[in-house]
C-alpha positions as CSV (number, residue, x, y, z in Angstrom):
1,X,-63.4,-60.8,23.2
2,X,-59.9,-61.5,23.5
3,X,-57.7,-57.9,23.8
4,X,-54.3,-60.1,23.2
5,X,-54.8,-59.2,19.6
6,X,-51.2,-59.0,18.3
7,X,-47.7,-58.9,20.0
8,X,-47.1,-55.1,20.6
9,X,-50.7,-54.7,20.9
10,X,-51.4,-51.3,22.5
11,X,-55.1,-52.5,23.8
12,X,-55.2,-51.3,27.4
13,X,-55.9,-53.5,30.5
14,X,-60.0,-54.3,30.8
15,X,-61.4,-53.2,34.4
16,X,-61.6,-56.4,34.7
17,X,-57.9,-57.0,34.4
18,X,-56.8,-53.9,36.1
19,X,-58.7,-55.7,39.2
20,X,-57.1,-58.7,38.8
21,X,-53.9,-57.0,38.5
22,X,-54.4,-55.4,41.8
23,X,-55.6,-58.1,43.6
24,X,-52.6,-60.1,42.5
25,X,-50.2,-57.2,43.3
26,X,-51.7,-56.9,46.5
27,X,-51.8,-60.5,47.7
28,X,-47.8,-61.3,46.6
29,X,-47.5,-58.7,48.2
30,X,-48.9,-59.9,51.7
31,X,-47.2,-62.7,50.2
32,X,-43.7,-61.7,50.4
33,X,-44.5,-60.0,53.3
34,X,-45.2,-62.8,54.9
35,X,-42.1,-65.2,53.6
36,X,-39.5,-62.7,55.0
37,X,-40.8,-62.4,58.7
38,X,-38.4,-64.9,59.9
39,X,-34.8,-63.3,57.5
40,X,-36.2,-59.6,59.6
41,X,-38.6,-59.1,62.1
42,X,-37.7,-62.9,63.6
43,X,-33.9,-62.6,63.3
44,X,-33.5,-59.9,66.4
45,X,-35.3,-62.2,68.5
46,X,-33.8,-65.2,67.6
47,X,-32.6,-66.3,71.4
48,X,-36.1,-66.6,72.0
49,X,-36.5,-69.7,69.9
50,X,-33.0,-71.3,70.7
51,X,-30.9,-72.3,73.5
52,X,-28.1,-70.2,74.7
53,X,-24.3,-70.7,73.8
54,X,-25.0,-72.0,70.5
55,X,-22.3,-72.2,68.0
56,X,-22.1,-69.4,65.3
57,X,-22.5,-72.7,62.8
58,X,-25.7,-74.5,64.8
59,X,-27.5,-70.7,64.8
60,X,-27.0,-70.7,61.1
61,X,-28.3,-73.8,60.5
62,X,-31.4,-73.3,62.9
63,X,-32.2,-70.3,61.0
64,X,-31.9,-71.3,57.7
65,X,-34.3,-74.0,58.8
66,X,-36.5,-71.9,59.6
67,X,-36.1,-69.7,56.4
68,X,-36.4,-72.5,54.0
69,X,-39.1,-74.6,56.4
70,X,-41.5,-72.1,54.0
71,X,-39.8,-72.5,51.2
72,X,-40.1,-76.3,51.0
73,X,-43.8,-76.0,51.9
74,X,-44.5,-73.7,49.0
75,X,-44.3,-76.7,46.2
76,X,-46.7,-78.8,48.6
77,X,-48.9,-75.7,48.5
78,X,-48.4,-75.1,44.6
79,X,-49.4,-79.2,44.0
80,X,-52.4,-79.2,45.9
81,X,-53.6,-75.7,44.8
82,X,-52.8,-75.2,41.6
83,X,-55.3,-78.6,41.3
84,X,-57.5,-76.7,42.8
85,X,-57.0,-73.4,40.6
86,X,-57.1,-75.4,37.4
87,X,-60.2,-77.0,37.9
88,X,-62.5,-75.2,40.1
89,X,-61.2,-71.8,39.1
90,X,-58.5,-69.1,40.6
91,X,-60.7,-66.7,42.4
92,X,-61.9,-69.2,45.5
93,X,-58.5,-70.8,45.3
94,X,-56.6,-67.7,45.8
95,X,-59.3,-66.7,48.7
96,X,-59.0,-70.3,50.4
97,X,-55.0,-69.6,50.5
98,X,-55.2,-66.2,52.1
99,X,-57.2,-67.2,54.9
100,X,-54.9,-70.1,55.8
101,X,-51.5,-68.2,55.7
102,X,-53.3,-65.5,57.2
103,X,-54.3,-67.6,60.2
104,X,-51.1,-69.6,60.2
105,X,-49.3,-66.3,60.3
106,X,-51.0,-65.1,63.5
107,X,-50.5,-68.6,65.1
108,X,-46.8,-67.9,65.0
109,X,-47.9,-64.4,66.5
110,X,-48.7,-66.5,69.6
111,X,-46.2,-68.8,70.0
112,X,-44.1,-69.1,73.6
113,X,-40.4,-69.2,73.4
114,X,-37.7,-71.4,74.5
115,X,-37.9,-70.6,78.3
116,X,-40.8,-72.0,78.2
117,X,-41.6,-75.4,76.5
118,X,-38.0,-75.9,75.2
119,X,-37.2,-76.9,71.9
120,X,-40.7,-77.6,71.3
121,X,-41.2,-73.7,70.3
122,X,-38.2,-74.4,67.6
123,X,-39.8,-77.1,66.2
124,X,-43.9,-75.4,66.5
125,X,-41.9,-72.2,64.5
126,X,-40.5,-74.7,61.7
127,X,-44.2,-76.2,61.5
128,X,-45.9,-73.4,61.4
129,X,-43.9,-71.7,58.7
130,X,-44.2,-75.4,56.8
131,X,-47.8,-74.7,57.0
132,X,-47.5,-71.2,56.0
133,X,-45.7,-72.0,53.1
134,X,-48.2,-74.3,51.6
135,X,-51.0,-71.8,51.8
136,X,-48.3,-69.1,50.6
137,X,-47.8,-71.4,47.7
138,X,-51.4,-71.7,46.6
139,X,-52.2,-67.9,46.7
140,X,-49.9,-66.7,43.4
141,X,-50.0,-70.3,42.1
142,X,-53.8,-68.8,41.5
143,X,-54.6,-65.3,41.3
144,X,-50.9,-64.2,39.2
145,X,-52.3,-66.6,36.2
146,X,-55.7,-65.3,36.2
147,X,-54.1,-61.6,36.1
148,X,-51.7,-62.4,33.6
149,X,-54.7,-64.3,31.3
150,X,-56.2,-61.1,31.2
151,X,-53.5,-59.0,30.2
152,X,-53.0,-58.2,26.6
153,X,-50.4,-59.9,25.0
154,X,-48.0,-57.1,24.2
155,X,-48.9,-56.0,27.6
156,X,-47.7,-59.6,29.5
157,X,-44.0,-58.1,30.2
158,X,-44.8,-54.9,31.6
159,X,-48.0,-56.7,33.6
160,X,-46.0,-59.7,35.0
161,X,-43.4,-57.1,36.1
162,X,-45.4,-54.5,37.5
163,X,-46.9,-57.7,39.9
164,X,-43.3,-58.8,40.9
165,X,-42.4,-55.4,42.3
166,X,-44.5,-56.3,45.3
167,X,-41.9,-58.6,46.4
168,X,-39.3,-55.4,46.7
169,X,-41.8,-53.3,47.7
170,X,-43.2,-56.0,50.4
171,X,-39.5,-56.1,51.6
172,X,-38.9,-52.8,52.4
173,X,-42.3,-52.4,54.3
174,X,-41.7,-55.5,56.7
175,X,-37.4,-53.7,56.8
176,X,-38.9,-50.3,58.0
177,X,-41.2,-52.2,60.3
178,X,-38.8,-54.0,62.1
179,X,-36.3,-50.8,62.3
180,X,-38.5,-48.7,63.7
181,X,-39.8,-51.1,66.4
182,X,-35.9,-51.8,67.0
183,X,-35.5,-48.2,67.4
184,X,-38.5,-47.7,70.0
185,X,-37.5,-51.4,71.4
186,X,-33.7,-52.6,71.5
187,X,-33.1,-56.4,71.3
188,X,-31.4,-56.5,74.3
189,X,-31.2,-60.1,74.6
190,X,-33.8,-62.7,76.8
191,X,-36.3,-60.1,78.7
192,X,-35.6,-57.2,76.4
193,X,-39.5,-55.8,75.1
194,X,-38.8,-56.9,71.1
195,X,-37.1,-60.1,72.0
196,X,-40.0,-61.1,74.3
197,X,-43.1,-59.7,72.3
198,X,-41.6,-57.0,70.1
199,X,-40.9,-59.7,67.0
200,X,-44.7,-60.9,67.0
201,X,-46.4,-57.7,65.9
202,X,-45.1,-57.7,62.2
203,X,-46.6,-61.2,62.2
204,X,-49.9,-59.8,63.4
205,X,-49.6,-57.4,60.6
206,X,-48.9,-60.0,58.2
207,X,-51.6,-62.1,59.4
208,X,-54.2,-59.4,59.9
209,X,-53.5,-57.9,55.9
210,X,-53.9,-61.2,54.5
211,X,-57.5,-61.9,56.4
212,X,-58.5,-58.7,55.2
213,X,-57.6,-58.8,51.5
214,X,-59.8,-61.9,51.3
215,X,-63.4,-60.0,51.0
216,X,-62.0,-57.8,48.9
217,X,-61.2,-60.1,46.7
218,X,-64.2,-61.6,47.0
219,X,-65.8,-58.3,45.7
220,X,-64.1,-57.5,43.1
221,X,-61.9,-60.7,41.5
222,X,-63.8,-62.6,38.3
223,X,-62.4,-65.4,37.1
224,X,-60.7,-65.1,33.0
225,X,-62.4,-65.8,30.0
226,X,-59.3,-68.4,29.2
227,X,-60.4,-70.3,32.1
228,X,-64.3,-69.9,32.2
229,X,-64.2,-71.0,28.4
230,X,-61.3,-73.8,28.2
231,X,-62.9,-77.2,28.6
232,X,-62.2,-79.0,32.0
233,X,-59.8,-81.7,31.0
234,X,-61.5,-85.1,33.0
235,X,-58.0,-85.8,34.0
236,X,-56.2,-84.8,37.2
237,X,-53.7,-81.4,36.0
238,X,-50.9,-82.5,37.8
239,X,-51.2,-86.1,36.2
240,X,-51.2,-83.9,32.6
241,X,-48.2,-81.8,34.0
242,X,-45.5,-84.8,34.1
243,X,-46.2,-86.7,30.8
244,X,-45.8,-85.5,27.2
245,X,-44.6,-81.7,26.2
246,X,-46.1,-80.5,29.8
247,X,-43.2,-82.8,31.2
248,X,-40.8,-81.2,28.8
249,X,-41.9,-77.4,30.0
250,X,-41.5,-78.2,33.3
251,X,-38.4,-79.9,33.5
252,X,-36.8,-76.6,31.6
253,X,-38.4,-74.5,33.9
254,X,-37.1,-76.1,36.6
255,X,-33.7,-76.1,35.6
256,X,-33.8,-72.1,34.8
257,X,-35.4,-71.8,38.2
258,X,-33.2,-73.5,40.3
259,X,-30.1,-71.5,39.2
260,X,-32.6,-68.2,39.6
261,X,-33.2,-69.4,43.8
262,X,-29.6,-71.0,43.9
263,X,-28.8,-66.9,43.4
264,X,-31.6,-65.2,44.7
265,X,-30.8,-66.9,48.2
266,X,-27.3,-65.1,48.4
267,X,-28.8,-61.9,48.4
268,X,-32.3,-63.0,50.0
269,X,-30.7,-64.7,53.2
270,X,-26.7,-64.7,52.9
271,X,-25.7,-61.2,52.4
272,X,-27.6,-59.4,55.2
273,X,-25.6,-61.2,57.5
274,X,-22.4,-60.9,55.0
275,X,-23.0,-57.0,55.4
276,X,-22.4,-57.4,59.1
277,X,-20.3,-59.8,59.4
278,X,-17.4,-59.4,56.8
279,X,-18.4,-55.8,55.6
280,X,-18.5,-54.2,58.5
281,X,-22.0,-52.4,58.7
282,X,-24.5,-52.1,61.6
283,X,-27.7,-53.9,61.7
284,X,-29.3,-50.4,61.0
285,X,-26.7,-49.5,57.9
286,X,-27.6,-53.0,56.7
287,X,-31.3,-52.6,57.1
288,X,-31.0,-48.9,55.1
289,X,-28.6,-50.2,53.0
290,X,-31.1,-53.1,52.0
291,X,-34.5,-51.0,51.3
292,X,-32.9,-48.6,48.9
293,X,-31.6,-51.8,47.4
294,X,-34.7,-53.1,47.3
295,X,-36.4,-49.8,46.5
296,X,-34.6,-49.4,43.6
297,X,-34.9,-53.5,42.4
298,X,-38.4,-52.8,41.9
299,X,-37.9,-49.7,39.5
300,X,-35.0,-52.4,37.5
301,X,-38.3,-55.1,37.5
302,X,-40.7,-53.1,35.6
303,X,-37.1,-52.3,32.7
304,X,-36.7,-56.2,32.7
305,X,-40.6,-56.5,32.1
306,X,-40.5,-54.2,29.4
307,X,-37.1,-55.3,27.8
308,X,-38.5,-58.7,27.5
309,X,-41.0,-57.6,25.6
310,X,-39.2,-56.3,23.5
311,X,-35.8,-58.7,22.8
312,X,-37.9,-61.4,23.9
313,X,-37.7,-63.6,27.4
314,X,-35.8,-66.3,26.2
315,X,-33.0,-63.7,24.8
316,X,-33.7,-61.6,28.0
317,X,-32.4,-64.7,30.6
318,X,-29.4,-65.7,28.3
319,X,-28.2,-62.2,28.9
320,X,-28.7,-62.2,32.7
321,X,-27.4,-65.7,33.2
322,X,-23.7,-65.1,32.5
323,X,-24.1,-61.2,34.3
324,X,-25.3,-63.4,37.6
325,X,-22.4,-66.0,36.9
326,X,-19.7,-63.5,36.6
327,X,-20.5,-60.0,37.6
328,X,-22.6,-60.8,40.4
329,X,-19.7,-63.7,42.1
330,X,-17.1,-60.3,41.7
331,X,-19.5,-57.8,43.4
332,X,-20.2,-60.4,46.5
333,X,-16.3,-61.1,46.5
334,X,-15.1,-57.4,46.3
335,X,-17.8,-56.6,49.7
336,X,-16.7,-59.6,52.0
337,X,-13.5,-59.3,51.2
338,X,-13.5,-55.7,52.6
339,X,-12.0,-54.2,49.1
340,X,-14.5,-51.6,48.7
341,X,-14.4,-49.2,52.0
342,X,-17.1,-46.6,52.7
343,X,-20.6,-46.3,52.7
344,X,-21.4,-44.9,49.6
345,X,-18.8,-47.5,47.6
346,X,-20.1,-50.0,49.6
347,X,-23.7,-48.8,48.9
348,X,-23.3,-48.8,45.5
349,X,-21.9,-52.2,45.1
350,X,-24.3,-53.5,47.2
351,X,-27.6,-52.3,44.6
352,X,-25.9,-53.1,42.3
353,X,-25.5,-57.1,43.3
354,X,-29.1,-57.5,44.4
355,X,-30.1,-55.9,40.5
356,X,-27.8,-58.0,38.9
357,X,-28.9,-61.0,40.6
358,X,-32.8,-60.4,41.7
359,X,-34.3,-58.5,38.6
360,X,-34.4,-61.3,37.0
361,X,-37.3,-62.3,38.7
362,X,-39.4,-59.5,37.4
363,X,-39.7,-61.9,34.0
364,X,-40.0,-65.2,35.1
365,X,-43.8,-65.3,36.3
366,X,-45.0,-64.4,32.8
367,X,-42.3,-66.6,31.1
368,X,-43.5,-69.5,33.6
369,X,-47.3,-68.6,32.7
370,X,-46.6,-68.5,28.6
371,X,-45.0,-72.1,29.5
372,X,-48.4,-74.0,30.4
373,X,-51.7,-74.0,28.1
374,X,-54.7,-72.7,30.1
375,X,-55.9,-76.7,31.6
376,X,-52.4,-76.9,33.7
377,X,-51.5,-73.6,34.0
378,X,-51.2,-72.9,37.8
379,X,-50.6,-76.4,38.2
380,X,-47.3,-76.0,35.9
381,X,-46.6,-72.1,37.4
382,X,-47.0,-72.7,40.8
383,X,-44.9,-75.8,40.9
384,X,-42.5,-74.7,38.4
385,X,-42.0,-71.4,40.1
386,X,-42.0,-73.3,43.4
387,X,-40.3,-76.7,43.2
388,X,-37.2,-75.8,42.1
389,X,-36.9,-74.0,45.8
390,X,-36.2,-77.4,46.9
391,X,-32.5,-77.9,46.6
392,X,-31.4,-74.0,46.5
393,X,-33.0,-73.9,50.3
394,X,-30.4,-76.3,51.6
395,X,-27.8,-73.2,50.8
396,X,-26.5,-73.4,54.3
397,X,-25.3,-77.0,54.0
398,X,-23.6,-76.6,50.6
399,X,-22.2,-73.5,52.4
400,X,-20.8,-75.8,55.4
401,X,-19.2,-78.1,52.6
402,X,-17.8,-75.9,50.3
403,X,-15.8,-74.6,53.6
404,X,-13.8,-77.4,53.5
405,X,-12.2,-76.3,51.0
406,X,-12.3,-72.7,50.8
407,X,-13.2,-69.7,53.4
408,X,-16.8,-69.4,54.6
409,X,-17.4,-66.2,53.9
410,X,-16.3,-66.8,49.6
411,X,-18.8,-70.1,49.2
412,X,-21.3,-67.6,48.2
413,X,-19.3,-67.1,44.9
414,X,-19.8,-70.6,43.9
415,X,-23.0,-70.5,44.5
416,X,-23.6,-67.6,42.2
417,X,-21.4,-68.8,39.1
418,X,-23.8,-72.7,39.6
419,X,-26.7,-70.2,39.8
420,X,-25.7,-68.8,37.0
421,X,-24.6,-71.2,34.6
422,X,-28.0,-73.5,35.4
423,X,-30.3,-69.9,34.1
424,X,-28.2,-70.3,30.5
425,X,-28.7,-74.1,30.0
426,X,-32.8,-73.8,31.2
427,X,-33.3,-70.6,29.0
428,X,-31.4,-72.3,26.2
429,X,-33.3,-75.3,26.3
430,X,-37.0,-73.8,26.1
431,X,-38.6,-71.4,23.5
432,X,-39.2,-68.1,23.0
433,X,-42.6,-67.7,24.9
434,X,-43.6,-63.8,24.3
435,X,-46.1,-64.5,21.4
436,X,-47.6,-66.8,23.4
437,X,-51.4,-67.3,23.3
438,X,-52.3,-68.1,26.5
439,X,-56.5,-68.5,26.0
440,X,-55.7,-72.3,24.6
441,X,-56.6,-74.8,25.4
442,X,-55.2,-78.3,24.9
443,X,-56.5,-81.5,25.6
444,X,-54.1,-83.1,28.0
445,X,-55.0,-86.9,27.2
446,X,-52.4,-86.7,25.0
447,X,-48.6,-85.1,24.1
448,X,-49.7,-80.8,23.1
449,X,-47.4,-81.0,20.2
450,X,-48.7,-84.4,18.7
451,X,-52.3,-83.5,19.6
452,X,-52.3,-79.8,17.8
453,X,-49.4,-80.2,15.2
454,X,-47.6,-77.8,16.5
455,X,-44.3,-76.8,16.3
456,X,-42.5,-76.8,19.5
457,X,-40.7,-72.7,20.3
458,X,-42.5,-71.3,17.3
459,X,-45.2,-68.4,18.1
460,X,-48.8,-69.4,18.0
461,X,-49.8,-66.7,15.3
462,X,-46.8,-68.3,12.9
463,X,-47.7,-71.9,13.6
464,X,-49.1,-73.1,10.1
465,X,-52.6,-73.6,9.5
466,X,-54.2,-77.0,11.3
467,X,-57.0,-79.1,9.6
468,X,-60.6,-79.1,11.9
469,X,-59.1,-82.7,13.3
470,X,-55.8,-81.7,14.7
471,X,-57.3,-78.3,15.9
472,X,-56.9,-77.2,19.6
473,X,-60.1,-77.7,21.9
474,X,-60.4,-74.1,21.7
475,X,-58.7,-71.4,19.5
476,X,-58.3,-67.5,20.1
477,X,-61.7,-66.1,19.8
C-alpha cells in the first residue's frame, strides 16, 4: 500500500523505510567521509605527494586536482550505476558501490610518497580518487532514491533532509580525526610521523566503514515497492534520460546545480585556506571554527527540509538563490578582507556563510528525486546531482583568471554572485515538485508529457482525469 497518501500526510515512515533511511544516512555518510579525505586529513601531508619549492600557485592547482579528480569521477559513477540501479534494483547497486570505494579508499591508504617513485605517487593519488569517485557516485545515485521512494509524501522534505545532514555530520567526524592525530602527531614537514604515515589512517577508517556497512545492508535493505512494481522499460535509462521531457528535467537540474557546486566549492575547498590565509586563524582555529560551522549546517538542513515542505521547493531555491548571490559574496568579502577582527565576529560570520550558501543542499536530493519518474530515477538523480560537478571543479583555474583582473583572494565573490544567479534561472525554469508522486511509472519510448497527457509543473493529484489509453504504465495504488 502506498503511505504517500496526500501532501501533508502525517503517515509515519514503514520499518521498511526507516531502514532504508538509515542505510542511506549511513552510507552518504561514509560517503562524504570519504570525498573530503584529501581538503583534511591529506592536506597536512601534502609534501609527501609533491616536490619541494613549489609555487604557492602550482600547490594550489595540484591540490585542487586532487580534490576535484573525485568529483569528476562521480558523474562516470552516477552513468554507469544509476543503469545499474534502475534496472536491476538499488539494494545490490548500492552494495557493489561500497565495496569498490571502500577498497579504492584503502589503496590510497597504501600508497608511497614522492621520495620514493616521484611524481608517479601524484598521479596513482589523482587515479585512485578518479576511481573512488565513480564508486562514490553509484552508492547515493542508488540507495538515497530507494529511501526517499519509501518515504511518505508529506514526509519527502523532512526525509531528504534528515539524509543530507550526514554530509555535515561526516565533515566534522573526518575534522576532529585529523585534529586530534595533528595534536598527538605534528606535520613537521618530510619525516615528521603524520606526514609520513599519520595522513593514511583516516583513509583506513574510511575504507574500513564503508566494507563494513555492506553486510549490513545486505541484512536489512529491501528494495521499494515503486521499483519492484514499475515495469522495466526494454530501453537503456540513460538513452530515456536525454530525449523528450527527461531531457527537459535534466537540463534544469543541471543548470540549478551547477550554480549550487559553483558555491558550495567556496566554502567546501576555498575558504579553509581563506581562513588562514587572509583571515588570519590557525590551522586549529580554522578546523574548530569549521565543525561548529558544520555542526550547526546540519541543524539549518533539517529547517530547509521542512520549509520546503511547506512553501514548496521550487519557492524555497528562488529565495536562497539571490541570499547566496548577494549576502553570501558580502560575508566572504568582509572575512578576507580582514574587516571583521576577533574570533567570535569572525566565528559568527563565518556560520553564517557556510548556512547561507550550503543548506541549500539539504533540499535538492528530494527535489532532484521528484524530477525523474521511477524507470530513470537514479539514472536522472545521480547524474543530475553529479554532472553538473563538472565545470564548478575547475574553480581553481577560473580563480587564476579572474586574477588578472582583480585580487586573488576576492575571485571568490564572483564566483558566488554566478553561483547564485545560475540557482534562480534553474529553479525558475522547472516546476514545483513537492506533490510529486513518485510510485509512477512512465514508459520511456516516448516524451512523459505526450505519452500521459500531462501537464508539465502541475501536481499529480490535480492533473485532470486521463482516458484508459493515455493512462501511465502504472498509477498510485
Amino acid at each position: 500500500m502506498n503511505t504517500a497518501t496526500s501532501p501533508g500526510s502525517p503517515t509515519p515512515l514503514s520499518r521498511k523505510g526507516r531502514k532504508a533511511v538509515a542505510g542511506a544516512w549511513a552510507g552518504l555518510w561514509v560517503d562524504m567521509f570519504d570525498v573530503y579525505l584529501p581538503v583534511i586529513a591529506l592536506a597536512p601531508a601534502a609534501a609527501y605527494f609533491q616536490p619541494a619549492h613549489l609555487s604557492d600557485t602550482t600547490s594550489l592547482i595540484i591540490t585542487g586536482l586532487i580534490f576535484a579528480a573525485t568529483l569528476l569521477g562521480r558523474p562516470l559513477g552516477a552513468v554507469i550505476f544509476g543503469h545499474f540501479s534502475d534496472r536491476t534494483g538499488r539494494r545490490r547497486t548500492s552494495m557493489i558501490a561500497l565495496v569498490g570505494f571502500g577498497v579504492v579508499t584503502l589503496l590510497i591508504a597504501s600508497l608511497p610518497g614522492y621520495q620514493e617513485i616521484g611524481l608517479a605517487s601524484t598521479f596513482a593519488l589523482i587515479g585512485l580518487r578518479f576511481a573512488d569517485g565513480i564508486f562514490l557516485g553509484g552508492q547515493y545515485t542508488s540507495a538515497i532514491p530507494l529511501a526517499l521512494e519509501q518515504a511518505p509524501r508529506g514526509k519527502r522534505g523532512l526525509v531528504g533532509a534528515v539524509i543530507m545532514t550526514a554530509f555535515p555530520l561526516a565533515y566534522c567526524a573526518i575534522a576532529l580525526i585529523t585534529t586530534g592525530l595533528l595534536q598527538v602527531m605534528p606535520a613537521d614537514g618530510l619525516g615528521s610521523a603524520y606526514v609520513e604515515w599519520g595522513w593514511r589512517i583516516p583513509f583506513v577508517i574510511g575504507g574500513v566503514l564503508a566494507l563494513a556497512l555492506v553486510p549490513w545492508i545486505s541484512r536489512n535493505f529491501e528494495e521499494s515497492d515503486a521499483w519492484k512494481q514499475a515495469p522495466k522499460a526494454p530501453s537503456i535509462p540513460l538513452v530515456a534520460l536525454f530525449r523528450g521531457v527527461n531531457l527537459r528535467n535534466f537540463l534544469q537540474v543541471f543548470i540549478l546545480m551547477t550554480g549550487l557546486w559553483l558555491a558550495f566549492n567556496v566554502i567546501g575547498a576555498v575558504l579553509p585556506g581563506a581562513l588562514k590565509r587572509d583571515a588570519g586563524l590557525t590551522d586549529l582555529r580554522v578546523t574548530l571554527l569549521l565543525v561548529l560551522a558544520y555542526a550547526l549546517l546540519a541543524v539549518a538542513y533539517l529547517g530547509a527540509g521542512i520549509a520546503s515542505q511547506r512553501i514548496g521547493r521550487r519557492r524555497f531555491f528562488l529565495i536562497a538563490g539571490p541570499l547566496t548571490g548577494t549576502l553570501a559574496p558580502v560575508l566572504y568579502a568582509l572575512l578576507v578582507s580582514r574587516t571583521v577582527t576577533g574570533a567570535t565576529l569572525i566565528t559568527l560570520v563565518s556560520v553564517a556563510l557556510v548556512i547561507v550558501v550550503v543548506s541549500t543542499f539539504g533540499v535538492v536530493t528530494t527535489y532532484i528525486i521528484e524530477r525523474f519518474h521511477v524507470g530513470v530515477r537514479s539514472s536522472g538523480y545521480g547524474l543530475g546531482y553529479t554532472a553538473a560537478v563538472i565545470v564548478p571543479a575547475f574553480y581553481v583555474f577560473y580563480q587564476t583568471w579572474l586574477a588578472e583582473i582583480m585580487p586573488l583572494k576576492y575571485t571568490p565573490v564572483v564566483l558566488l554572485v554566478i553561483g547564485g544567479a545560475l540557482i534562480v534561472i534553474g529553479a525558475a525554469l522547472g516546476p514545483e515538485t513537492r506533490d510529486a508522486d513518485l510510485s509512477a511509472a512512465i514508459d520511456d519510448s516516448s516524451d512523459a508529457d505526450l505519452l500521459t497527457g500531462s501537464i508539465p509543473g502541475v501536481p499529480a493529484h490535480r492533473q485532470p482525469a486521463l482516458t484508459a489509453q493515455h493512462s501511465p504504465i502504472r498509477s498510485e495504488p
